[in-house]
C-alpha positions in Angstrom: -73.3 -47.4 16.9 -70.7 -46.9 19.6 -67.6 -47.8 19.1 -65.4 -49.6 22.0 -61.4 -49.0 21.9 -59.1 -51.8 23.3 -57.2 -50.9 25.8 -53.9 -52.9 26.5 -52.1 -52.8 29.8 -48.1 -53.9 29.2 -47.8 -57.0 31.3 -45.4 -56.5 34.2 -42.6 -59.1 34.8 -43.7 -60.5 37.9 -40.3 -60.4 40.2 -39.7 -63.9 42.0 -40.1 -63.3 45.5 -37.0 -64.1 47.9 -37.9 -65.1 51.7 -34.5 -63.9 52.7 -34.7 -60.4 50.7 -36.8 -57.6 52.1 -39.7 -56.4 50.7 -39.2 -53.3 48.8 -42.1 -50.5 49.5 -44.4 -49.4 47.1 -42.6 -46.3 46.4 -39.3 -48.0 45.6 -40.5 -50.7 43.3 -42.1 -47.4 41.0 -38.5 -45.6 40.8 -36.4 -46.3 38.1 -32.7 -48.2 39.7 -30.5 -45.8 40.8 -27.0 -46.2 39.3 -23.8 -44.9 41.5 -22.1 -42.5 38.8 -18.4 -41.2 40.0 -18.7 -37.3 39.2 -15.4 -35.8 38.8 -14.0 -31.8 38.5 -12.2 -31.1 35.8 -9.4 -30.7 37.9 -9.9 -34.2 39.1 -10.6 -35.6 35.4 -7.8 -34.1 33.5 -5.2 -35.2 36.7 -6.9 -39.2 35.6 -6.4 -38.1 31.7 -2.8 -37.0 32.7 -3.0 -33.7 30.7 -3.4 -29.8 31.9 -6.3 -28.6 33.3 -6.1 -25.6 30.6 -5.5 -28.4 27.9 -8.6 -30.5 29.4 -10.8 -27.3 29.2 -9.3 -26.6 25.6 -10.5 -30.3 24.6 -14.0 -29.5 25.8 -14.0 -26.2 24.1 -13.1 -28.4 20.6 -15.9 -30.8 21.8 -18.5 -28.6 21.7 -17.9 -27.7 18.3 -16.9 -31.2 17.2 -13.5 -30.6 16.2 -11.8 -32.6 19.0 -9.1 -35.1 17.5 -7.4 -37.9 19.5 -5.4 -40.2 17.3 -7.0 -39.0 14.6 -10.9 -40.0 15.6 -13.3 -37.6 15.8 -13.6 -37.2 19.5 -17.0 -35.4 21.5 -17.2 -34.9 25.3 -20.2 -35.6 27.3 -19.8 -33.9 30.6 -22.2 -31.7 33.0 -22.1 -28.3 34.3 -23.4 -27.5 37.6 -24.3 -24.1 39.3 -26.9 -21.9 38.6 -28.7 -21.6 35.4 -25.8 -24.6 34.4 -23.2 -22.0 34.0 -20.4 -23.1 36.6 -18.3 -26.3 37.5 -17.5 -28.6 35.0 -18.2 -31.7 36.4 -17.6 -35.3 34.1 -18.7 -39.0 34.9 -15.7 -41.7 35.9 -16.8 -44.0 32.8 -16.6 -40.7 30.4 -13.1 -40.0 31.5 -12.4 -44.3 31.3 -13.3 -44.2 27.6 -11.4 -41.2 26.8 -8.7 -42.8 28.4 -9.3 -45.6 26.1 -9.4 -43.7 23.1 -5.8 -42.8 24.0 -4.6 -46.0 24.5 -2.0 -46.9 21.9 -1.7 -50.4 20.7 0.8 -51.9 19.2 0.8 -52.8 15.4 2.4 -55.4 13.3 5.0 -54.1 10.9 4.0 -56.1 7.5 6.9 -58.3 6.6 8.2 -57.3 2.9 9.6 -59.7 0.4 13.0 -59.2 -0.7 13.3 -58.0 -3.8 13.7 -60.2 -6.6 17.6 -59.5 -9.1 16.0 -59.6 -12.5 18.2 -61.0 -15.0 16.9 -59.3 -18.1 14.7 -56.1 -18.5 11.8 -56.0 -19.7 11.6 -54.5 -23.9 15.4 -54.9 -24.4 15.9 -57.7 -26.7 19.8 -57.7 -27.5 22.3 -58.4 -24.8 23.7 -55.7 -22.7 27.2 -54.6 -22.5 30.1 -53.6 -24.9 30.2 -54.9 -28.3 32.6 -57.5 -29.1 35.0 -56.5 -31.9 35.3 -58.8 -35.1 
């Protein structure tokens, strides 16, 4: 008895075609989309951060061991090192130093309104009025 196996093929979204755009080759419809990333030195990031290059290198240095704090989160660095075998330039992405940023924004807070306090009258277990005695 031999035994036959299904084989499924993902169905491809079939792209509507536009008369006015041009047709893309056969190599560039296999590619993935290429996304424009901003890559920025660490010079160039910590100037955006508005801290001290030293400082920026001493956040990274935290990052890597997950000890970074900003405003008291828990704070991790994605960034890239370039150079040969990846030892050299430090190099981040424009959106990594944006959410940083972000992390570092401080917004404002509402101060909670407080009642005033209430003048009691009486306290609470004492059962004879308060005061000197009146003489007899």
């Amino acid at each position: 008895m031999v035994r036959r196996e299904k084989q499924f093929e993902p169905a491809l979204p079939q792209a509507k075609s536009d008369s006015r755009a041009p047709a893309a080759s056969a190599s560039e419809s296999v590619s993935a989309p290429v996304q424009k990333t901003e890559l920025l030195s660490a010079k160039e990031a910590a100037r955006r951060l508005g801290i001290a290059v030293t400082t920026f290198y001493g956040w990274l240095g935290l990052s890597k061991h997950n000890l970074l704090m900003i405003r008291g989160k828990q704070v991790t660095i994605d960034y890239l090192q370039a150079g040969p075998r990846g030892q050299g330039h430090i190099l981040l992405e424009g959106a990594e130093v944006e959410r940083l940023k972000d992390v570092m924004r401080v917004r404002p807070q509402n101060i909670p309104t407080r009642r005033p306090t209430v003048q009691k009258r009486q306290y609470p277990g004492i059962v004879v009025p308060l005061g000197r005695p009146r003489a007899q």
